[in-house]
N, C-alpha and C positions, 0 to 999 in steps of 0.2 A: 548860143552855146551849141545847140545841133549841127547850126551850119559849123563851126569852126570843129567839131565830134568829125562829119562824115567828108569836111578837105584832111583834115589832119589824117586820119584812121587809113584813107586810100593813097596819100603820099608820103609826107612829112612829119614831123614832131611842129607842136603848137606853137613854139617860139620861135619855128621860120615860114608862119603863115603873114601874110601882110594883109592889113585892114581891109583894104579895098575889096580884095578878095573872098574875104569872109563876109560884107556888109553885099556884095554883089550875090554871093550866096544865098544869104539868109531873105534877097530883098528890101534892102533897108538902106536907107542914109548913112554913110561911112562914120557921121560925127554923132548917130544912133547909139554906137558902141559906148562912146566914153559917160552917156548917162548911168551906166549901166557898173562899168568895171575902169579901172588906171590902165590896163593893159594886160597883154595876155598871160599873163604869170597871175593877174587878178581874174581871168576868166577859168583860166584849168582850176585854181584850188577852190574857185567856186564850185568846178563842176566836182572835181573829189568829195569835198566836203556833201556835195547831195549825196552824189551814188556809195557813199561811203557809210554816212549816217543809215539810207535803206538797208545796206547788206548788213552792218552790227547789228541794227534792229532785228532783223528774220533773225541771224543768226542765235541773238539772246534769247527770242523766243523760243526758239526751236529744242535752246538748253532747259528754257525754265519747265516745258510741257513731264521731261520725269518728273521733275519735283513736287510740281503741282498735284503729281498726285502718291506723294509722300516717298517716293523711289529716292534714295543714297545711294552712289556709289561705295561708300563706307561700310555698307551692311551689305554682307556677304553673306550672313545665315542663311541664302536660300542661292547658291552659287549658279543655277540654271537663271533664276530671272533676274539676276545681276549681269551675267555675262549677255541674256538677251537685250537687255537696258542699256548698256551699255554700245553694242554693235548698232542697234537703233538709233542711239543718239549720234554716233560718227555715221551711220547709216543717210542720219535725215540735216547733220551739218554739212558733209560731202553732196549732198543732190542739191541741198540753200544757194553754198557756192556754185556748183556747176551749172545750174539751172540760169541762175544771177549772169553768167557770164555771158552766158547765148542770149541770154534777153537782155542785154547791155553788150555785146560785142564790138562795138566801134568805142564804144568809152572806155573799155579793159584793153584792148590794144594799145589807145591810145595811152593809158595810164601806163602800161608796164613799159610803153615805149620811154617815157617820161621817166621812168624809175632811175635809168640811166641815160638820159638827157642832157643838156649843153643848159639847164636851167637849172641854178641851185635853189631858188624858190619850190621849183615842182618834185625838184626831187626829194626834196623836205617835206611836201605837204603830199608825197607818197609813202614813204619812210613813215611818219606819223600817223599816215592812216592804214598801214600794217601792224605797227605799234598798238595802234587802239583797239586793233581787234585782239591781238595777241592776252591784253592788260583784259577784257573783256572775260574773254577765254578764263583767265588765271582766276579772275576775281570769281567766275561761275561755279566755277570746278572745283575752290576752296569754298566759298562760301555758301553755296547752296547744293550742290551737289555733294562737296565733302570728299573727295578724291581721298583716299585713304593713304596714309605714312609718305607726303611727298611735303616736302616744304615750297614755300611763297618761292623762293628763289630759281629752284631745282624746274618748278613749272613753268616758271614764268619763258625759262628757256628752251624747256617743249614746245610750250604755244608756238614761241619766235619760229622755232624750224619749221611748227606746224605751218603758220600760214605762210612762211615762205615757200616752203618744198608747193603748195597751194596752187601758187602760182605757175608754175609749172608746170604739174596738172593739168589746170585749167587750160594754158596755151597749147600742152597735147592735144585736151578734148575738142578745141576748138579746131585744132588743124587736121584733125586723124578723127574723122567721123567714125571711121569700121572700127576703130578700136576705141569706144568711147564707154561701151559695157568695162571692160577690161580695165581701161583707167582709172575707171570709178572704183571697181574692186580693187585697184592697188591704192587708191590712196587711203580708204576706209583700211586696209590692214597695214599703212604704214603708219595710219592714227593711232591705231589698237596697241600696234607692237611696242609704241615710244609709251603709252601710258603704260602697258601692262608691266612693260622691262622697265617703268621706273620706278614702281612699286614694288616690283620684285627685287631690288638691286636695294632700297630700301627695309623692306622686312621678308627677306627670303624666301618665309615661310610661310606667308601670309595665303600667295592664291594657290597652294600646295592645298593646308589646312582647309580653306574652303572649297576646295573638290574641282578649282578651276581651269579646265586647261585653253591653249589659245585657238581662237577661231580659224575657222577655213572658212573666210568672207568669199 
């Protein structure tokens, strides 16, 4: 998997690496490979599926630490440590990702390469694993966090933009080191602006009443 990570990431997409290639990489017997995977469409969704389960994991954690210590998004009666709670949480899910990407940079190029790829397996099993984060996100934020007057539906297609637009992001931060402070501050306030405008667009009145207005992240 590494060797087929660091030919792919410095030429090509995975589904025009040839065995040999990779098996002469990694140092291994060419007929090594097939104990292992059917082929390379079975080795990328292997490798998604790891580095994917890793980043949901931080990720959920990183939602569950307000909760744990009884913080709702919902309760606004104290609208100073709601709005800090909140910038913290898009604060320390934005550093998850970014941090994840530099410390997996050959895997995340490879994957976004893949996104739109000549493999309709990979491109499935990238698709899917934006999805699961997206459905992750949604499931958090209603259910334990409590995202206040937004329906199951209305976020579920926040998340989607969220960890799409992500993406992006992330491939700036990677290419444009000097502006990587600055990246990070745009996407924490493009997180903030999609939840806050869709709570507001929901019950008008709601971050009015509780004294909130929007951050300068």
């Amino acid at each position: 998997m590494n060797a087929a990570l660091e030919l792919a990431a410095t030429t090509r997409s995975l589904a025009s690496l040839g065995l040999r290639e990779v098996a002469r990489q990694a140092g291994l017997n060419p007929n090594t490979f097939y104990r292992h995977f059917k082929d390379f469409d079975d080795l990328g969704v292997a490798m998604l599926d790891e580095l994917g389960a890793e980043l949901r994991g931080g990720l959920r954690e990183r939602r569950m630490r307000p909760a744990a210590k009884g913080f709702r998004l919902s309760d606004l009666s104290d609208p100073a440590e709601g709005l800090a709670q909140a910038q913290a949480l898009a604060r320390e899910s934005v550093g998850l990702v970014l941090d994840f990407v530099m410390d997996h940079r050959e895997a995340y190029i490879v994957g976004i390469r893949e996104l739109h790829g000549t493999s309709p397996v990979m491109r499935k099993a990238m698709r899917d694993m934006l999805e699961g984060i997206a459905q992750d996100m949604t499931e958090d934020l209603l259910g334990v966090l409590k995202l206040p007057g937004v329906e199951h539906d209305e976020l579920i297609e926040i998340a989607r933009v969220i960890v799409r637009q992500m993406v992006f992001f992330s491939m700036d931060y990677l290419e444009e080191p000097s502006r990587q402070k600055q990246i990070k501050r745009d996407a924490e306030r493009f997180i903030l602006l999609l939840f806050w405008g869709a709570i507001a667009a929901r019950q008008p009145g709601l971050l009015a009443q509780a004294g909130l207005k929007f951050p300068d992240v």
